[in-house]
N, C-alpha and C positions, 0 to 999 in steps of 0.2 A: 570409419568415423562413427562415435554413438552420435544416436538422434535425441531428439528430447521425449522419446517416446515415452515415459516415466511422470510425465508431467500432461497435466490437461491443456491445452493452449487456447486462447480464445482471439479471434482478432475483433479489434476495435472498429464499430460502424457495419459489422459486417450483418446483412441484412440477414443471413440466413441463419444467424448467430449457431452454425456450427464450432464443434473442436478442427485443429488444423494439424495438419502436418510442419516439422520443423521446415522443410523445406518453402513453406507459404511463410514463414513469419520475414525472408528476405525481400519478400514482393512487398511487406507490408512496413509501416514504419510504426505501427499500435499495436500492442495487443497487452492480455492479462494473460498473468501464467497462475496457475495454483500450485499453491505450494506448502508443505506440510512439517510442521514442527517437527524438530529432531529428536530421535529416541534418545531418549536417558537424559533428556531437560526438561524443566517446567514446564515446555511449549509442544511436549509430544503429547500426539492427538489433534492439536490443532489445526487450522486449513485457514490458509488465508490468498485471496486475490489481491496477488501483484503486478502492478501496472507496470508498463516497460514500452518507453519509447526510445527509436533508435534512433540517433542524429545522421541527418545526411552524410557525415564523416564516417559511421561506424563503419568496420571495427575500430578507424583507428583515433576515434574518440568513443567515450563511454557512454553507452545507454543512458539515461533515464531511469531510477527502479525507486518503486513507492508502493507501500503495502495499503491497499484500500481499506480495508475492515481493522478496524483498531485490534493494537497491540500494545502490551507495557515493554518497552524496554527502554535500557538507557540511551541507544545511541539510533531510535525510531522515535520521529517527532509523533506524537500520541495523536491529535489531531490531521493533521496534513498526508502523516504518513512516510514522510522522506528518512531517507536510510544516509546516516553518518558512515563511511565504510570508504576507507582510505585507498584500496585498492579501486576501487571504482567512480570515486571521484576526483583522486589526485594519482595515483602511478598504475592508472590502465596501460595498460599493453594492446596492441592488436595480435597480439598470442591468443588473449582471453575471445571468450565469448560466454553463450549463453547456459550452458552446461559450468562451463567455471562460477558462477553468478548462482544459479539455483543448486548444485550438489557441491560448491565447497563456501564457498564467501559467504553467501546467505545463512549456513547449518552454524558453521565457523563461529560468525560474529552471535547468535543465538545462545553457541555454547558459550561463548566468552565474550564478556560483552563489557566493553571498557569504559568504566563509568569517572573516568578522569578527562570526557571528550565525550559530555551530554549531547543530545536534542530531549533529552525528557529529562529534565534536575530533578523531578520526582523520584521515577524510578533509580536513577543515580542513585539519588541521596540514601532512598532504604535499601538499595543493595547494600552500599556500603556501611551503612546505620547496622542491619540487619536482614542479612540474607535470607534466616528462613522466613521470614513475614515477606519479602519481597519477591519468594518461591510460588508463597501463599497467594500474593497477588497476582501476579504471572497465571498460576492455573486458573484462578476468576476470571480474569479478560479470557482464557481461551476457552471455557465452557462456555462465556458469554455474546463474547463477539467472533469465536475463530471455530463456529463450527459451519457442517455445510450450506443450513439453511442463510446462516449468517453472509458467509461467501458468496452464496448465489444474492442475496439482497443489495451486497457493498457497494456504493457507485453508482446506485440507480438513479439515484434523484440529485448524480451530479449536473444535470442541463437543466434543473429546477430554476436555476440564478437566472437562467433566462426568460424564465415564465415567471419572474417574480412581477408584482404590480408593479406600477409606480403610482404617483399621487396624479398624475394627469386621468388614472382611471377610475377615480373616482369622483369624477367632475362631471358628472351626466348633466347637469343642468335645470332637469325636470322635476327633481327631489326638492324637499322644504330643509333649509338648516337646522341642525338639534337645536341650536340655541340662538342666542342672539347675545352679543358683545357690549357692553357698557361701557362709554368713554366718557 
């Protein structure tokens, strides 16, 4: 059996934020894979951290998989991250795993990307408007957002939400009003 030795692995929460062995990613139910745009498309060069959680079901329900660091494509929501991919969300197999996901599904839908079954109507729309302007743009996001420094940065400031204020924080009590209110 190949391993995922071809891929960098990271597990989620792990304090020692080493790379991992395939056989660790079973103990785990998080982790990121990196993963690298495919030759002979707009997206070779590229590297992006993709997040993969596995449901208590897996194999024989399907992963979780969302690319962290933005991407243009039609059937990758631009924000979010989530991957339209029909095998993986509607006719998984417990045949598949994680090797089918990162060297054929993932390269696959990159090379061919079916813009009649959006999460990005942008990208849709100028593939289909016009391919090479949408080649064009494809290599912009990966110079910009899919290289390595980009990858190691993706996701960091996802537990932000949590440290975000709220308006009870700014109630010290001690402070004078900017202003005063006329009724």
């Amino acid at each position: 059996m190949k391993l995922m030795s071809d891929y960098e692995v990271t597990l989620v929460n792990d304090n020692n934020s080493r790379s991992s062995t395939y056989g660790d990613i079973y103990r785990r139910q998080e982790f990121y894979v990196r993963f690298k745009g495919p030759e002979e498309t707009p997206f070779k060069g590229g590297l992006w951290k993709v997040h993969v959680e596995l449901p208590d079901q897996y194999p024989y329900k399907s992963p979780s998989i969302g690319f962290v660091n933005r991407i243009f494509h039609p059937n990758i929501d631009e924000i979010s991250g989530s991957v339209c991919l029909d095998v993986i969300n509607q006719t998984w197999s417990p045949m598949f795993d994680m090797i089918n996901i990162f060297e054929v599904f993932l390269p696959q839908l990159l090379r061919y990307p079916n813009p009649t079954d959006p999460l990005n109507g942008e990208a849709a729309a100028l593939l289909m408007r016009d391919p090479k302007t949408y080649d064009i743009k494809v290599k912009e996001y990966v110079s910009k957002y899919a290289t390595k420094d980009a990858a190691d940065e993706a996701g960091e400031d996802e537990d932000s939400e949590s440290e975000m204020s709220s308006v009870g924080d700014f109630d010290s009590g001690d402070e004078e009003p900017a202003g005063q209110m006329e009724v």
